[in-house]
N, C-alpha and C positions, 0 to 999 in steps of 0.2 A: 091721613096726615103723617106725616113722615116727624120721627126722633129730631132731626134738626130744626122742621120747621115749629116744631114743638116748644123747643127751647127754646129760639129765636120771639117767642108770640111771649112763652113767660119770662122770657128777662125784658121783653120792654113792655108788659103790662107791671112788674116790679118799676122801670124805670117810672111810669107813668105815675104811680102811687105819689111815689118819691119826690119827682118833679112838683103835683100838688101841692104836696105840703110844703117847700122850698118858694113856691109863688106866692103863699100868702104873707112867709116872714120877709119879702124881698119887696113886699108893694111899694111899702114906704121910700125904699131907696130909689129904685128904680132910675139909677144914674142909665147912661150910658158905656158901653163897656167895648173894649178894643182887644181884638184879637190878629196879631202879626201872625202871617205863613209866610213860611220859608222861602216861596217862588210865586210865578205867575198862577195863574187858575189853571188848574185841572186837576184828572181823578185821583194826584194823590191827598187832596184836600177836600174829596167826595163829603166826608162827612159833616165839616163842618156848613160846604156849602148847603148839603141837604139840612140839616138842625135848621139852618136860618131858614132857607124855603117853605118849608114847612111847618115853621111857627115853633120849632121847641127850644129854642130860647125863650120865646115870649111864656110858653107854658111853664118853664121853670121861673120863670119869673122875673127877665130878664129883656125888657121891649125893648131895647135899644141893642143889638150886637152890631159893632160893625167889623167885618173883613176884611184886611187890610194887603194888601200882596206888594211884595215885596219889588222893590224900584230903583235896584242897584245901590241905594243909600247906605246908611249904617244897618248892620248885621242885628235881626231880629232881637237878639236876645242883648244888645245894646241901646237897642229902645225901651226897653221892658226897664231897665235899670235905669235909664235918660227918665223915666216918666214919663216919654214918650205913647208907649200903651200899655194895656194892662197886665194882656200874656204872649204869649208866644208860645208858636211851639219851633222846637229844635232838637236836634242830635242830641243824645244822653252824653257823650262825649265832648261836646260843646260846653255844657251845661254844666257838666261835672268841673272839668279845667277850670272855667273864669270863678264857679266855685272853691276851687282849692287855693285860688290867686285871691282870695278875700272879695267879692260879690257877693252879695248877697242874696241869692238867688236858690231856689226850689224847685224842686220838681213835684206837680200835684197831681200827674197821672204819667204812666210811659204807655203811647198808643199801642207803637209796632214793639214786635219784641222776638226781630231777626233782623238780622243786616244783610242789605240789598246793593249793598256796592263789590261791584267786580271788576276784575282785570280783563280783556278779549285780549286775544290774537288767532291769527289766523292759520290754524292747521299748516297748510302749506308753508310759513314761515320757518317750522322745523321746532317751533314752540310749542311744547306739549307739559313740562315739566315746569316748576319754578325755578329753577338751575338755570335753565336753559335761557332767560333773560338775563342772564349777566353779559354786558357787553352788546344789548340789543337798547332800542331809544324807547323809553317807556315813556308816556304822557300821563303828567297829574294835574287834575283840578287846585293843588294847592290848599296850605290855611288847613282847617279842620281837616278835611279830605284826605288828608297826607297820611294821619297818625295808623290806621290799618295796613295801606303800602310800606310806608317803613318797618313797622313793626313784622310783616310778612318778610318782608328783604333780609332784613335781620335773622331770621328767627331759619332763614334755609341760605343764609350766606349769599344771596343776590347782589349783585354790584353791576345795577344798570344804566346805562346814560339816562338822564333824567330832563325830561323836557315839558315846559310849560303845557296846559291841555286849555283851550276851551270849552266855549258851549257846545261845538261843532264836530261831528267825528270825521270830518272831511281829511285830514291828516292818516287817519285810520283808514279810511277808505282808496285814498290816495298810495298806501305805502308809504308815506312821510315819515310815518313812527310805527314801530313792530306792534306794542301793545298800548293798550288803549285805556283808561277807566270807562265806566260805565253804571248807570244802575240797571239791575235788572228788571227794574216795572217799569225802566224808562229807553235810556240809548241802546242796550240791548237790543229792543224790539224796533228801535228806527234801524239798527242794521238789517235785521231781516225786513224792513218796508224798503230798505235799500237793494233789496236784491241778495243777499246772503244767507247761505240755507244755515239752519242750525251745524248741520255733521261738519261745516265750513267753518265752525268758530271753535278758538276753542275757550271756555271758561274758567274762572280765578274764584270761585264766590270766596271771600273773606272766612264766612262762614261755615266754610271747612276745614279752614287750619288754623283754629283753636281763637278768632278775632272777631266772632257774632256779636258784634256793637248792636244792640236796640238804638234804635234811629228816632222819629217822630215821638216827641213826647209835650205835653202840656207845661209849663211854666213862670213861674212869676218871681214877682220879689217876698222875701221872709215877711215885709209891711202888711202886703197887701191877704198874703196866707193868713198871718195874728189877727187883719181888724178884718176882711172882710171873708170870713168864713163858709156863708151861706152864697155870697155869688163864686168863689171858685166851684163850690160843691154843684152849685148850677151848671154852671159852664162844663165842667168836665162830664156829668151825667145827663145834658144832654146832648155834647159832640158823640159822648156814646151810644145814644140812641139812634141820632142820624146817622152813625156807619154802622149800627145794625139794622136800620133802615137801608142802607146804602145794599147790603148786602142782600136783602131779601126781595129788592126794587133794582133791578140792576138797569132796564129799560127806563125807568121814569128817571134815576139817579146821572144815567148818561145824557138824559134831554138836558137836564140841568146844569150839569156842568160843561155840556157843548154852547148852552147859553153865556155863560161867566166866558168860555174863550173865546168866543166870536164878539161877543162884547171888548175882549182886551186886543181883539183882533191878534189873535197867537195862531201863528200856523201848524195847527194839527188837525184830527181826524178823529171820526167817532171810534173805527177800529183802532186807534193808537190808544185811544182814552177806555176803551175797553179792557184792553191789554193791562195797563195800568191798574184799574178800579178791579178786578180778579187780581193782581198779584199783591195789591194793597190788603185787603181783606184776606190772604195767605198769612199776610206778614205780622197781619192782626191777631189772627185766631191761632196765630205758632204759639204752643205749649199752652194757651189760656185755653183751648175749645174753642166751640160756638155761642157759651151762653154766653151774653152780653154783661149777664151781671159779673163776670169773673174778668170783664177786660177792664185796662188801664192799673194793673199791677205789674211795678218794678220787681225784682223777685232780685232779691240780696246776691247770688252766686252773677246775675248778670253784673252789677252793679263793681262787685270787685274783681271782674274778668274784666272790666274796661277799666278801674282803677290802678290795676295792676302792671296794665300792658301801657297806659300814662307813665306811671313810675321808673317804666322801665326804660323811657325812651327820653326819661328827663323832661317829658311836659310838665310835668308836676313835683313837685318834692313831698308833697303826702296828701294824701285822699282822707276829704271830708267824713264822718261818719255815717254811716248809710242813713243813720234813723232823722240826723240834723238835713241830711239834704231831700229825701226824699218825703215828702207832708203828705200823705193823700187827705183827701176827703172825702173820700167814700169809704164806709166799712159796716158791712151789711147794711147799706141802704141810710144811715143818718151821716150828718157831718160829724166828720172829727175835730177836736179844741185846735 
């Protein structure tokens, strides 16, 4: 038995404990609970589709989750505040702004804890440098998406024509626009399904020039943190188990989640969702490890590296305090008040 697989067995026989004792204080309620993603089904939401598959919600104590995917409507983390559902997950930077704008809103676990959004272009453009898009058409997704772009433009004096981006890298692919957004456990890898070798792109990751935004994180309202303490603690400790499930099941974890997209009829691929569910699980275990009991920790220096780079671009006029926005409830295994 291999060091990792090691760890992986005792942090969700930990989890397992934990979950028990959480199922019996939860009997009584046993409401219904809603959980918002960010997009359509696939592997970057492996874990929570596995938790439900596989019953660890219902073992924390929690027989009702339901999954809700996201349908162009209002923005996850404006449901969560609508009363619309219960959590969400969302971008740290999302979540931090509507915070600092008076929402009332927390953060009860941060999953990922590296940022996966990049810039392409293509070698041959003559794009190799950041400089070197000044005066070239860069496509953005817009809204939250923007704040790394800009802050990068800034930060090495960039002044690029700036053009709307869709879902679609067809623009990109085309030559329409020099550079492209991207993520990297996602459009990235429809490039290369596109026909593009890697040494043909060239990449931006954020996360190299000082803008490693933690992405995916857990969510709710201050209410719901204060009165229902034992169902976040559920809910967050056992999406952790399904993506350290996810991670050590990588063939049963993909059956599953090729189910959910073929169900939504979304057009991708077992190799695309592949792709995905391994960079997911990178993005996961960056700086926590492998044991599962160390994930879903915001770690203060991320927290005022994306506060800071807010402040500075005038999204925000002052950043909440770390300790008022971030709630966990997990800390060695019980819930926190």
């Amino acid at each position: 038995m291999t060091r990792s697989s090691s760890l992986f067995r005792w942090g969700l026989a930990v989890a397992m404990a934990v979950l028990g004792g959480w199922a019996a204080a939860l009997a009584e309620e046993a409401k219904p609970v809603t959980l918002q993603l960010q997009w359509r089904p696939q592997a970057q939401f492996a874990g929570y589709i596995v938790a439900k598959e596989k019953g660890f919600y219902k073992e924390a104590g929690l027989p009702s989750v339901e999954l809700r995917w996201y349908d162009e409507g209002d923005p996850p983390l404006t449901r969560v505040l609508d009363g619309k559902v219960d959590f969400c997950t969302a971008w740290l930077a999302q979540a931090l702004t509507l915070r600092a704008k008076g929402a009332r809103l927390v953060s009860i676990a941060q999953i990922m804890h590296k940022s996966s959004l990049i810039l392409v272009a293509r070698r041959s453009s003559g794009i190799v440098k950041p400089q070197e898009m000044t005066g070239r058409r860069v496509s953005l997704w817009g809204a939250d998406f923007d704040v790394q772009p800009l802050a990068f433009f800034k930060k090495f004096d960039v002044r690029p024509v700036i053009v709307p981006q869709s879902y679609s890298l067809s623009p990109f692919l085309r030559g329409a626009v020099d550079v492209a957004s991207a993520m990297y456990y996602n459009e990235y890898h429809k490039l290369l399904e596109a026909g593009l070798r890697p040494e043909e792109i060239q990449t931006f990751f954020f996360s190299d020039y000082g803008f490693d935004f933690p992405e995916d994180g857990i969510c709710c309202t201050e209410v719901t943190r204060r009165e229902r303490p034992e169902v976040c603690a559920a809910l967050v400790s056992a999406s952790i188990k399904g993506w350290a499930y996810a991670a050590q099941n990588e063939t049963e974890t993909l059956d599953l989640v090729m189910k959910y997209c073929n169900e939504a009829q979304l057009a991708t691929n077992r190799n695309h969702q592949r792709w995905m569910l391994r960079a997911m699980i990178e993005l996961i275990t960056t700086r926590v490890g492998e044991d599962p009991a160390q994930w879903g920790t915001l770690f203060p220096d991320s927290y005022e590296n994306v506060a800071q780079v807010l402040r500075e671009l005038g999204v925000i006029q002052a950043s909440p305090p770390y300790n008022e926005f971030y709630r966990p409830v997990l800390a060695g295994g019980v819930t926190r008040p």
